[in-house]
PyMOL Python script that loads the backbone (N, CA, C, O; Angstrom):
from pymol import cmd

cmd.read_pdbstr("""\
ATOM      1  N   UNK A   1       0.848  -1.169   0.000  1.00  0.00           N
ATOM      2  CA  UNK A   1       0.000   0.000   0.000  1.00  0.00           C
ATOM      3  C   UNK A   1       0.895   1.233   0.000  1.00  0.00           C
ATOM      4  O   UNK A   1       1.919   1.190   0.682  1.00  0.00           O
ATOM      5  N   UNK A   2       0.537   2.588  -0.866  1.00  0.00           N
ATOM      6  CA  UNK A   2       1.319   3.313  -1.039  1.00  0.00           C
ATOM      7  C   UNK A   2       1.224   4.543   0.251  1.00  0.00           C
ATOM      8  O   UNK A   2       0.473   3.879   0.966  1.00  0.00           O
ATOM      9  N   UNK A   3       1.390   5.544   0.873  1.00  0.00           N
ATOM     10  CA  UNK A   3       1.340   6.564   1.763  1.00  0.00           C
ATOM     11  C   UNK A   3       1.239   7.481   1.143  1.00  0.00           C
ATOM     12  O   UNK A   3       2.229   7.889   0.535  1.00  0.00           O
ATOM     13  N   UNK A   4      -0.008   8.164   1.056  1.00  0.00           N
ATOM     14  CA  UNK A   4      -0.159   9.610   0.036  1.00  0.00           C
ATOM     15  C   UNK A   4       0.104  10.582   0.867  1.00  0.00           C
ATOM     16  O   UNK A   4      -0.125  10.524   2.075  1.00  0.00           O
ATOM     17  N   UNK A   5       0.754  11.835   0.095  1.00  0.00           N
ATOM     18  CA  UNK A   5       1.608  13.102   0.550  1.00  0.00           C
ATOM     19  C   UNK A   5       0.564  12.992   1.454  1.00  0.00           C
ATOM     20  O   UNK A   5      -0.585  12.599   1.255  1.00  0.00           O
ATOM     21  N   UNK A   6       1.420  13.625   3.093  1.00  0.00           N
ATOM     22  CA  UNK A   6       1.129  14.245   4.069  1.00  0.00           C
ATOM     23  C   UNK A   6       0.682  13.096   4.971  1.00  0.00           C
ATOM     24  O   UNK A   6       0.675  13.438   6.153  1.00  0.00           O
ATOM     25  N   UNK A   7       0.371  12.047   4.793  1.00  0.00           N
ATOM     26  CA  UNK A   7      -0.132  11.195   5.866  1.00  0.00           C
ATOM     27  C   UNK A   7       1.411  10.595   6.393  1.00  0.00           C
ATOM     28  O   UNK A   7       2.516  10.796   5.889  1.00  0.00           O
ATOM     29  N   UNK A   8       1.083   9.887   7.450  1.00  0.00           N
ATOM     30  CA  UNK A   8       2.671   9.208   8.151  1.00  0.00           C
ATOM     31  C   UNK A   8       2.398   7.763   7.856  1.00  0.00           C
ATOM     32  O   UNK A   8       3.313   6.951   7.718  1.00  0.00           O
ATOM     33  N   UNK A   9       0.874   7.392   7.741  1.00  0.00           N
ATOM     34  CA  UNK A   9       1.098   5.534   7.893  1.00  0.00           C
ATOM     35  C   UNK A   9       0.345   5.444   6.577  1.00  0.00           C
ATOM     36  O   UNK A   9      -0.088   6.435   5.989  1.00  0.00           O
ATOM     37  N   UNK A  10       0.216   4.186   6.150  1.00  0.00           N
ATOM     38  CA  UNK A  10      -0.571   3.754   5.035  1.00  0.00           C
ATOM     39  C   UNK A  10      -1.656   2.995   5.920  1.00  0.00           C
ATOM     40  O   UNK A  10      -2.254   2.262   5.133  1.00  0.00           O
ATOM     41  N   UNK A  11      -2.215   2.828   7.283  1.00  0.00           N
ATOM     42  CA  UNK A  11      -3.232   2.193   7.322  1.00  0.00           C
ATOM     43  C   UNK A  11      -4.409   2.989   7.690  1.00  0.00           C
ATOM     44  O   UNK A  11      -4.611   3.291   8.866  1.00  0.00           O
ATOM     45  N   UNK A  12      -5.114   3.306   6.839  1.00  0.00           N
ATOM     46  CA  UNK A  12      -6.846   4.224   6.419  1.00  0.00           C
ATOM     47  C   UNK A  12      -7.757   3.471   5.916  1.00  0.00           C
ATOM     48  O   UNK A  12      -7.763   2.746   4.921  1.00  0.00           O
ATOM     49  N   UNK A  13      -8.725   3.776   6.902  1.00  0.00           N
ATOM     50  CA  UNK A  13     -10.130   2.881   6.093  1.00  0.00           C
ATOM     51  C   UNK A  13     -10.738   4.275   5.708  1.00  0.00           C
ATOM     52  O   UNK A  13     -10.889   5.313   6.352  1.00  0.00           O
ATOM     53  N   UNK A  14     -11.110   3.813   4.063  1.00  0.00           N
ATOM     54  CA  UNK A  14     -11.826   4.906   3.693  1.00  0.00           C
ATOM     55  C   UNK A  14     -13.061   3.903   3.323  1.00  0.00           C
ATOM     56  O   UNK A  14     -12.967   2.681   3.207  1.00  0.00           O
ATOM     57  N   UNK A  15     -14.059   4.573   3.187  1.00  0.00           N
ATOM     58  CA  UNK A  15     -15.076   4.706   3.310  1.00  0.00           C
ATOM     59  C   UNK A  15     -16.158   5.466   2.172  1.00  0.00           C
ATOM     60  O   UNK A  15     -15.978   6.667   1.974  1.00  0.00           O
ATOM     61  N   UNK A  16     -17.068   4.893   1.568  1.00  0.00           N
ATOM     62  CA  UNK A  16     -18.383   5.649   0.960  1.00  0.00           C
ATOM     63  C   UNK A  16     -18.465   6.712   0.917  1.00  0.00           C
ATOM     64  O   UNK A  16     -18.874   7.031   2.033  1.00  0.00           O
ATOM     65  N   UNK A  17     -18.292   7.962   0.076  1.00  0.00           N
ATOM     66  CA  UNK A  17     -18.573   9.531   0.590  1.00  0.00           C
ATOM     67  C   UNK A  17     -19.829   9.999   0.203  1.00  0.00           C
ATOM     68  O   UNK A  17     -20.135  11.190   0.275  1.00  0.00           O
ATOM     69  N   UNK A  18     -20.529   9.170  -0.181  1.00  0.00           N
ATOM     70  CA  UNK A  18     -22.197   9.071  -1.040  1.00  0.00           C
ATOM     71  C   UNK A  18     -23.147   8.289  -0.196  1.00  0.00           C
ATOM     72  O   UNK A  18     -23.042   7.079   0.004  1.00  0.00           O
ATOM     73  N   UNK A  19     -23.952   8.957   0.219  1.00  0.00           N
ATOM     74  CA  UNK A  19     -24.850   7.939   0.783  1.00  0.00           C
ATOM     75  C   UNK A  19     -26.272   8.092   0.564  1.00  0.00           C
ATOM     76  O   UNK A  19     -26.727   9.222   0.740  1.00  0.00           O
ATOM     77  N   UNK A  20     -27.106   7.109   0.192  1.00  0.00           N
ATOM     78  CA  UNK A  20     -28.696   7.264   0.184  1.00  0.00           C
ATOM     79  C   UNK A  20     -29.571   7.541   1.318  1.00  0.00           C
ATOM     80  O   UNK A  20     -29.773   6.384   1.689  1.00  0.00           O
ATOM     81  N   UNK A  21     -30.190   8.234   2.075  1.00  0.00           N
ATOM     82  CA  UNK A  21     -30.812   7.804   3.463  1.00  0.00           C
ATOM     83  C   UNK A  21     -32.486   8.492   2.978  1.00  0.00           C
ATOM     84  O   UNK A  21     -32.733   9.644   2.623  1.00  0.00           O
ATOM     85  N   UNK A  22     -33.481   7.267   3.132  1.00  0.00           N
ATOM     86  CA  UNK A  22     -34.203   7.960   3.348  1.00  0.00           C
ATOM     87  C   UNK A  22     -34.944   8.216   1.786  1.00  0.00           C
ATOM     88  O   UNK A  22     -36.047   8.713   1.554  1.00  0.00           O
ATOM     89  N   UNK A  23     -34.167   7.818   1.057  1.00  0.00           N
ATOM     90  CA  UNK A  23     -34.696   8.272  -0.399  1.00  0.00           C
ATOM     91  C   UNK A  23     -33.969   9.658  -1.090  1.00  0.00           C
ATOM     92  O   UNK A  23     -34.202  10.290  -2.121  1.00  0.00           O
ATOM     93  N   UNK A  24     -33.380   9.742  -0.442  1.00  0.00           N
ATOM     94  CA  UNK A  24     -32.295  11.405  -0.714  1.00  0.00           C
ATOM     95  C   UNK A  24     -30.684  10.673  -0.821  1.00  0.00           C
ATOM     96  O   UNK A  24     -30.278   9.734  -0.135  1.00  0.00           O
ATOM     97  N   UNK A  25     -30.212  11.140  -1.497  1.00  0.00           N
ATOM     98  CA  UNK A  25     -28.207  11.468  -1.488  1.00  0.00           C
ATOM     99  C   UNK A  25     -27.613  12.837  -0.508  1.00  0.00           C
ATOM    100  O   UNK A  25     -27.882  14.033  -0.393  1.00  0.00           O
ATOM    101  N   UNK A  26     -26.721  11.925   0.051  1.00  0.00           N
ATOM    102  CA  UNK A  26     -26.088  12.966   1.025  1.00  0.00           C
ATOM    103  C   UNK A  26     -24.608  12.034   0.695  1.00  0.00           C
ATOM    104  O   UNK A  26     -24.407  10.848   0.432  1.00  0.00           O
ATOM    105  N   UNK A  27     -23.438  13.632   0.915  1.00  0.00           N
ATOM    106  CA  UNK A  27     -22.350  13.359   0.777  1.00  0.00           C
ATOM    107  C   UNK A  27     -21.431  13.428   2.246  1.00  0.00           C
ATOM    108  O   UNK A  27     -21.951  14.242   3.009  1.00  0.00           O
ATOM    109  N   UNK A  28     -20.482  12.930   2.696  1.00  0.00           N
ATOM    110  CA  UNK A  28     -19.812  13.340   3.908  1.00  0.00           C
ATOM    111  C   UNK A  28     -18.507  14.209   3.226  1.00  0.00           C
ATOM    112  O   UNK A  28     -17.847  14.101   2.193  1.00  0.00           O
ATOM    113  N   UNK A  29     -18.517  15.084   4.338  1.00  0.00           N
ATOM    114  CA  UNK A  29     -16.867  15.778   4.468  1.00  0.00           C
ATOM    115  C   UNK A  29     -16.317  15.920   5.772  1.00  0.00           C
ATOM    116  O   UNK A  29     -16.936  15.777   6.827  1.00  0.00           O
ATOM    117  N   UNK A  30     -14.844  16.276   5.603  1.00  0.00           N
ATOM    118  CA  UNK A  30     -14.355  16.153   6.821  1.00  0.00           C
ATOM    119  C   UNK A  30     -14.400  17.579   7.516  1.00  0.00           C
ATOM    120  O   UNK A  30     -14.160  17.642   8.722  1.00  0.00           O
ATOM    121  N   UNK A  31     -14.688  18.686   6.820  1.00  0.00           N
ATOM    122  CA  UNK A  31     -14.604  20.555   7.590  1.00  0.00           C
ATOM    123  C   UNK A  31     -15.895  19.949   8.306  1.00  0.00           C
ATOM    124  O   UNK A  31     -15.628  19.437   9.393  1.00  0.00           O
ATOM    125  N   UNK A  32     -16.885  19.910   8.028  1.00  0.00           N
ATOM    126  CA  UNK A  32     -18.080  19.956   8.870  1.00  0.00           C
ATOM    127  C   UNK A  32     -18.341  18.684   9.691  1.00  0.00           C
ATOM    128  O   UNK A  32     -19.060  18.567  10.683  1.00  0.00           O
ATOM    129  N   UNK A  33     -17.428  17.543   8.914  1.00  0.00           N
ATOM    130  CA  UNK A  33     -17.640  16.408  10.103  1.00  0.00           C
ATOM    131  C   UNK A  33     -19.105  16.230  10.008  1.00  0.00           C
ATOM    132  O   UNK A  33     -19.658  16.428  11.090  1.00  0.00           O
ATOM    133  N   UNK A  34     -19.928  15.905   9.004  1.00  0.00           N
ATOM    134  CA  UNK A  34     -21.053  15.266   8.382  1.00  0.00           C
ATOM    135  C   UNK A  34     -21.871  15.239   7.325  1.00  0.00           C
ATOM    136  O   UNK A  34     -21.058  15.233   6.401  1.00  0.00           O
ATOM    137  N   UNK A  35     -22.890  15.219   6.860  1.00  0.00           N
ATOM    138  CA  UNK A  35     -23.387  14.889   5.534  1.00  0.00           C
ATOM    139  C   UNK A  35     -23.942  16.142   5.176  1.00  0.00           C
ATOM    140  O   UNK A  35     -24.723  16.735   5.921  1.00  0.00           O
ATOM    141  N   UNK A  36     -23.472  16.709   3.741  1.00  0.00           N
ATOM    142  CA  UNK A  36     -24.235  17.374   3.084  1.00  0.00           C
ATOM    143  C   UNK A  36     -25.277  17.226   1.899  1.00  0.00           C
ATOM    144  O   UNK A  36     -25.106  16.660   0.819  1.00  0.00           O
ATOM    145  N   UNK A  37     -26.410  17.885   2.381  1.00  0.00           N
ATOM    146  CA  UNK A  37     -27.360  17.082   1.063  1.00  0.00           C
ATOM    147  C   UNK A  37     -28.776  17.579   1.939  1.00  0.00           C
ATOM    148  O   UNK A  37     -28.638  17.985   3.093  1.00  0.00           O
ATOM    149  N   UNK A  38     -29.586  17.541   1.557  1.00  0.00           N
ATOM    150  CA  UNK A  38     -30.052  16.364   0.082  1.00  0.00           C
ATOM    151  C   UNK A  38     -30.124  16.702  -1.020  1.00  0.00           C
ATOM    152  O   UNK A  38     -30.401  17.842  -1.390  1.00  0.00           O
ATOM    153  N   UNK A  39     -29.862  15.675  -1.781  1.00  0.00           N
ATOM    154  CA  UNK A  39     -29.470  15.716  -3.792  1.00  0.00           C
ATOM    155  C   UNK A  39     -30.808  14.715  -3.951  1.00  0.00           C
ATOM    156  O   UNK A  39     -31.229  13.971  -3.066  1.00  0.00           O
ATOM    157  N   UNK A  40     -31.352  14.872  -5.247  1.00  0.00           N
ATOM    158  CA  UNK A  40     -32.392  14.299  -5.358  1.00  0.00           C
ATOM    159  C   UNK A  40     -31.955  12.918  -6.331  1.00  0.00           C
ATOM    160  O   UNK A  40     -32.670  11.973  -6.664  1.00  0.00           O
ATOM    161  N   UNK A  41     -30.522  13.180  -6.644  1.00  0.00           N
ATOM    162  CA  UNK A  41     -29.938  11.782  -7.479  1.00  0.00           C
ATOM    163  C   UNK A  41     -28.359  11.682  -7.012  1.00  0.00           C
ATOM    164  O   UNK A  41     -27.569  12.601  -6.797  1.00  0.00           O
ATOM    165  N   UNK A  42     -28.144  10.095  -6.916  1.00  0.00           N
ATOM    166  CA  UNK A  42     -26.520  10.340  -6.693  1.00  0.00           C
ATOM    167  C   UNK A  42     -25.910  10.438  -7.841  1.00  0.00           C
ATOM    168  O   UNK A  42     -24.975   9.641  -7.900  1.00  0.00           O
ATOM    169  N   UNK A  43     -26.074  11.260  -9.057  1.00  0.00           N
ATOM    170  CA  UNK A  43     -25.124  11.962  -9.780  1.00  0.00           C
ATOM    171  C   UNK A  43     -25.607  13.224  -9.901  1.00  0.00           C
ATOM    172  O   UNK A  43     -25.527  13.764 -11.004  1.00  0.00           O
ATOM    173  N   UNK A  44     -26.219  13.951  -8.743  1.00  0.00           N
ATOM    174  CA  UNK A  44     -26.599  15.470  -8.130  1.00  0.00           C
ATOM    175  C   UNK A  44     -25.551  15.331  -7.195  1.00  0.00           C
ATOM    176  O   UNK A  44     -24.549  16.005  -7.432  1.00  0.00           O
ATOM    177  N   UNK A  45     -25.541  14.375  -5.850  1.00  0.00           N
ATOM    178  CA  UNK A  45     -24.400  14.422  -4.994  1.00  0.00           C
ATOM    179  C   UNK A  45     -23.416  14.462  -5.352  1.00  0.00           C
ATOM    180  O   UNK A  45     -22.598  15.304  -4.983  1.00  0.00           O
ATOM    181  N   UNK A  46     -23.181  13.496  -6.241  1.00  0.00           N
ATOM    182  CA  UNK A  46     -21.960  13.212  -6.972  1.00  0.00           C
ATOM    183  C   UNK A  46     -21.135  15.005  -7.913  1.00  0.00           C
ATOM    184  O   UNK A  46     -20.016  15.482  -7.727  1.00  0.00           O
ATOM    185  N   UNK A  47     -21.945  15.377  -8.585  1.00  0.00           N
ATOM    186  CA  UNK A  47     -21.391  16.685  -9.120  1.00  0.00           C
ATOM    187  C   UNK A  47     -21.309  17.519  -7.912  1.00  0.00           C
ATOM    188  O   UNK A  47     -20.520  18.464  -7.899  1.00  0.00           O
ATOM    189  N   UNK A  48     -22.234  17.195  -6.647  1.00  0.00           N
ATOM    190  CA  UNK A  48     -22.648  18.659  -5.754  1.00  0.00           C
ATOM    191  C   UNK A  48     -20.871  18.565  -4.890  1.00  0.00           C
ATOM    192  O   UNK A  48     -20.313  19.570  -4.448  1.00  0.00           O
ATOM    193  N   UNK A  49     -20.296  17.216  -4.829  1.00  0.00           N
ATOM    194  CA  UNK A  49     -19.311  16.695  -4.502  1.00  0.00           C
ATOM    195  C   UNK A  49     -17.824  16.961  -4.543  1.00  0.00           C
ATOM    196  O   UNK A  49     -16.903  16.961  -3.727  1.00  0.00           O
ATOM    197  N   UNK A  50     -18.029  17.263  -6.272  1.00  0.00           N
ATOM    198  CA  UNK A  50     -16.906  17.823  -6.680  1.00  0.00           C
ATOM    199  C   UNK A  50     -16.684  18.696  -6.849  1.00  0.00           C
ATOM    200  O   UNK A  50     -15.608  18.956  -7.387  1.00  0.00           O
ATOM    201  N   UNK A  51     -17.692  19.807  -6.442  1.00  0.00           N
ATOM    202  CA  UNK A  51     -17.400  21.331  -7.224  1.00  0.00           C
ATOM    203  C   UNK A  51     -17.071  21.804  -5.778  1.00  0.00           C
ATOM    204  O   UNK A  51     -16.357  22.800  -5.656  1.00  0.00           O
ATOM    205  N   UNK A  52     -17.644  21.021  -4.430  1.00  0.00           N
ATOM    206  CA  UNK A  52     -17.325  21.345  -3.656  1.00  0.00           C
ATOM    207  C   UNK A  52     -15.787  20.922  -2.810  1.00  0.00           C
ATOM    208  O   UNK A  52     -15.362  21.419  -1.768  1.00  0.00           O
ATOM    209  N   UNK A  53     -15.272  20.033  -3.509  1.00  0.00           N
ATOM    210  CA  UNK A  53     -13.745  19.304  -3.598  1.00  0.00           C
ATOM    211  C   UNK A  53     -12.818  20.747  -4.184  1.00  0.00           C
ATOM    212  O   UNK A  53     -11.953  21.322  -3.522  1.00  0.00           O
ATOM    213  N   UNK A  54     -13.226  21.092  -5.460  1.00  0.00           N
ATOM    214  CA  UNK A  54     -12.949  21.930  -6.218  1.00  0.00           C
ATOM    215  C   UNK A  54     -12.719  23.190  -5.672  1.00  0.00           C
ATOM    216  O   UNK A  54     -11.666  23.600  -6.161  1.00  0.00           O
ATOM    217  N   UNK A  55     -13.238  24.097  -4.812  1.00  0.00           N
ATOM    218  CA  UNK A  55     -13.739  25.215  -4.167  1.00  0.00           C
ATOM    219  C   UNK A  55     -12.690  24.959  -3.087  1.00  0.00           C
ATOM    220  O   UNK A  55     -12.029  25.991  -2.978  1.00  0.00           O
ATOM    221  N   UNK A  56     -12.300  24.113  -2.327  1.00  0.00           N
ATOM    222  CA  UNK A  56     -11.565  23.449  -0.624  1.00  0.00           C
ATOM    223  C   UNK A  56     -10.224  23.616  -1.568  1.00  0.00           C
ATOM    224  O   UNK A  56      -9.406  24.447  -1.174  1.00  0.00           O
ATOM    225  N   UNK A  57      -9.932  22.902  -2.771  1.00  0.00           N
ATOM    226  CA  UNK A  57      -8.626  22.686  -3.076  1.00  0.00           C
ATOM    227  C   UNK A  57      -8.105  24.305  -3.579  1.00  0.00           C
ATOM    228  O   UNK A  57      -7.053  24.766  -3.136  1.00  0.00           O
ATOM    229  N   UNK A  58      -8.785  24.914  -4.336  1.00  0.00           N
ATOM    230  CA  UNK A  58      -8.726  25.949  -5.114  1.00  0.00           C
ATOM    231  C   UNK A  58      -8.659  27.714  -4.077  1.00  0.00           C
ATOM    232  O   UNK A  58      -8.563  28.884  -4.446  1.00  0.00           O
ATOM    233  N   UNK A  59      -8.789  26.928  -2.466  1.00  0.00           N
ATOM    234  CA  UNK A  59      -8.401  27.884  -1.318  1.00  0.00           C
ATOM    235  C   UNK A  59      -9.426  28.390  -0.634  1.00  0.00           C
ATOM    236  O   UNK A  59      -9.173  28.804   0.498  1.00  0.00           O
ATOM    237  N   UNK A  60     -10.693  28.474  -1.093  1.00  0.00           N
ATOM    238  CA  UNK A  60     -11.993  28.459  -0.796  1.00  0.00           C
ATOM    239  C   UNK A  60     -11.943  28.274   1.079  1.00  0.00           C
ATOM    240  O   UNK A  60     -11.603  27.115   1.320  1.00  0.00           O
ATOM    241  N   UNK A  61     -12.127  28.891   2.085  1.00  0.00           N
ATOM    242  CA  UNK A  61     -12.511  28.331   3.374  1.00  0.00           C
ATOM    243  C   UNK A  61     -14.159  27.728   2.950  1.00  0.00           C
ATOM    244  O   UNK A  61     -14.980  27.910   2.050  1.00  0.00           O
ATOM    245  N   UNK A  62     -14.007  26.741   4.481  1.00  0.00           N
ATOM    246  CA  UNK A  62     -14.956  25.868   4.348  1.00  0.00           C
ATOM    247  C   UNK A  62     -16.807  26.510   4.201  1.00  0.00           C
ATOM    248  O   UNK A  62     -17.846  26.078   3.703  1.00  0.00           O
ATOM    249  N   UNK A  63     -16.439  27.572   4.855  1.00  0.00           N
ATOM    250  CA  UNK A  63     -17.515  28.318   4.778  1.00  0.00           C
ATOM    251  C   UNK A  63     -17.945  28.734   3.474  1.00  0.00           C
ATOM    252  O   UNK A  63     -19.052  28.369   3.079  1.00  0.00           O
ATOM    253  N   UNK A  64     -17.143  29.516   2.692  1.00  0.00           N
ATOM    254  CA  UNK A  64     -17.432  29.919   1.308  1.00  0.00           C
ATOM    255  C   UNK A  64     -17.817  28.514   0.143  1.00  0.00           C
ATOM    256  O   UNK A  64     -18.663  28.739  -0.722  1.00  0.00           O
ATOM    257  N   UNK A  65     -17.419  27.681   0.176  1.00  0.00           N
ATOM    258  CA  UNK A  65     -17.311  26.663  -0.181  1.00  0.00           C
ATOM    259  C   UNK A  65     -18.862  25.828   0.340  1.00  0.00           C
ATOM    260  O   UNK A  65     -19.623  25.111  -0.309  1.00  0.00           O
ATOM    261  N   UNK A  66     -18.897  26.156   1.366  1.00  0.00           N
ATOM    262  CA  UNK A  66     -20.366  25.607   1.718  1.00  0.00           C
ATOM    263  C   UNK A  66     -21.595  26.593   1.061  1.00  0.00           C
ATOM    264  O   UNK A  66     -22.671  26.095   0.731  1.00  0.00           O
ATOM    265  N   UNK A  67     -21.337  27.916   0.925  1.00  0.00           N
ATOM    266  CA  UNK A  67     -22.376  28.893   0.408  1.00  0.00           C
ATOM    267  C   UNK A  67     -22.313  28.677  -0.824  1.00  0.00           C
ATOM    268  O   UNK A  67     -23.290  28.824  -1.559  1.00  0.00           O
ATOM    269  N   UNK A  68     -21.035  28.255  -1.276  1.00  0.00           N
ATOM    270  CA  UNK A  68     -21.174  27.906  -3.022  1.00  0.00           C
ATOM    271  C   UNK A  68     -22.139  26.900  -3.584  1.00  0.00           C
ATOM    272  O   UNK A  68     -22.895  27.072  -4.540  1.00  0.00           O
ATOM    273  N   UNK A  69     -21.964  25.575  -2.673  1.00  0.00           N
ATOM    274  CA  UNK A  69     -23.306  24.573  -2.110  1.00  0.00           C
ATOM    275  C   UNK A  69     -24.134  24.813  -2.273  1.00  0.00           C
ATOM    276  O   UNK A  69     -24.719  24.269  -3.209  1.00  0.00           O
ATOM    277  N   UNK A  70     -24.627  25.556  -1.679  1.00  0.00           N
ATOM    278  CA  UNK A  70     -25.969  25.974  -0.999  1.00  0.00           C
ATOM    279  C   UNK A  70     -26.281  26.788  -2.497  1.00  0.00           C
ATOM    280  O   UNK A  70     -27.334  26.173  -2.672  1.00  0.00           O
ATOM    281  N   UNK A  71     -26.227  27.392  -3.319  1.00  0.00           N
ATOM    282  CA  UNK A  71     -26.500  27.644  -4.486  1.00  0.00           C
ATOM    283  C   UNK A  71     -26.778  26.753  -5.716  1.00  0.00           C
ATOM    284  O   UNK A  71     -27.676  26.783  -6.557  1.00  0.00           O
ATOM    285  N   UNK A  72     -25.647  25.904  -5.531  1.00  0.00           N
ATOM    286  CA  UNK A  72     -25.714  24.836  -6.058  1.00  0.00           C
ATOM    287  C   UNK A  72     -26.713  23.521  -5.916  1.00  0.00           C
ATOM    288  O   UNK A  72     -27.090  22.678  -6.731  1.00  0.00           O
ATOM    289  N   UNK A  73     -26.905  23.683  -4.847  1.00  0.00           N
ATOM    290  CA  UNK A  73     -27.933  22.540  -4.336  1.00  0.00           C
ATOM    291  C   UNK A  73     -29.535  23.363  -4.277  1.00  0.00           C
ATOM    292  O   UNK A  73     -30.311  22.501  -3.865  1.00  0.00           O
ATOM    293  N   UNK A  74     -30.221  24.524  -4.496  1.00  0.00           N
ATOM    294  CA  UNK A  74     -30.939  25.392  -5.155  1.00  0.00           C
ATOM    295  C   UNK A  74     -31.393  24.849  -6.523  1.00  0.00           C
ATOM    296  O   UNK A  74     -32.519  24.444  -6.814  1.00  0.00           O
ATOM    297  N   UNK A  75     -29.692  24.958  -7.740  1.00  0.00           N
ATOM    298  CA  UNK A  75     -30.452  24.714  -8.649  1.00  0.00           C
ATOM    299  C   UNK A  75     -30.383  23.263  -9.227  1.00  0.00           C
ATOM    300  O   UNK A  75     -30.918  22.933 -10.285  1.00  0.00           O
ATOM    301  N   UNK A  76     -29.681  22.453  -8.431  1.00  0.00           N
ATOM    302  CA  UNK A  76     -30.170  20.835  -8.752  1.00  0.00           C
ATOM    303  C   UNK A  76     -31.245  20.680  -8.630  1.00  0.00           C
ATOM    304  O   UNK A  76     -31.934  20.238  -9.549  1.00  0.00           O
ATOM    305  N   UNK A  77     -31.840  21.073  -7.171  1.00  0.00           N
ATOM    306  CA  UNK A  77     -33.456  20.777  -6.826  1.00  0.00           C
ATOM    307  C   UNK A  77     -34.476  21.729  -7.553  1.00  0.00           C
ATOM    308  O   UNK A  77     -35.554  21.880  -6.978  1.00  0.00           O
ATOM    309  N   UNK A  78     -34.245  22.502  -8.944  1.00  0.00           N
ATOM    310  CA  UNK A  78     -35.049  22.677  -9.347  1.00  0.00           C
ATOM    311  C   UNK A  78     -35.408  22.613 -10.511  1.00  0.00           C
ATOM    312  O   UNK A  78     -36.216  23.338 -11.090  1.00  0.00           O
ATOM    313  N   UNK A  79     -34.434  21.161 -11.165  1.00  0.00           N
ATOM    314  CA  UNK A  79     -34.467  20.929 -12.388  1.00  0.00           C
ATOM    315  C   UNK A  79     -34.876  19.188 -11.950  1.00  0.00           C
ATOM    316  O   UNK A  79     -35.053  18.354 -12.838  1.00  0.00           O
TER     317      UNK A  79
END
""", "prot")
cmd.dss("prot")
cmd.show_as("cartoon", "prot")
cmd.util.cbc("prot")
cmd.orient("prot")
């Protein structure tokens, strides 16, 4: 198993970042330490996912990055 930049060990259980509950998609992250959502499809979570990956990497604090969301998840649910 390889050790990706910045970690010290290679032993990580990762885990699902998509989840159904309920009849809805919700995604987990680690700033808020729980699920964001609801997406009305998991390839709504799935895009709502990455733009919000996108926004965290690109310097975005978690906050701005969550309001970007929150726009975003507006106009999934209204198409």
């Amino acid at each position: 198993m390889t050790i990706r930049h910045g970690e010290e060990s290679a032993t990580h259980f990762r885990s699902e970042r998509i989840e159904c509950m309920n009849g809805s998609w919700y995604f987990a992250v680690r700033e808020t330490h729980g699920m964001l959502g609801p997406f009305p499809t998991r390839q709504a979570a799935q895009k709502a996912a990455c733009a919000y990956i996108k926004d965290i990497e690109s310097g975005y604090s978690d906050v701005e990055a969550l309001s970007n969301l929150r726009v975003l998840m507006k106009a999934l649910s209204s198409k």
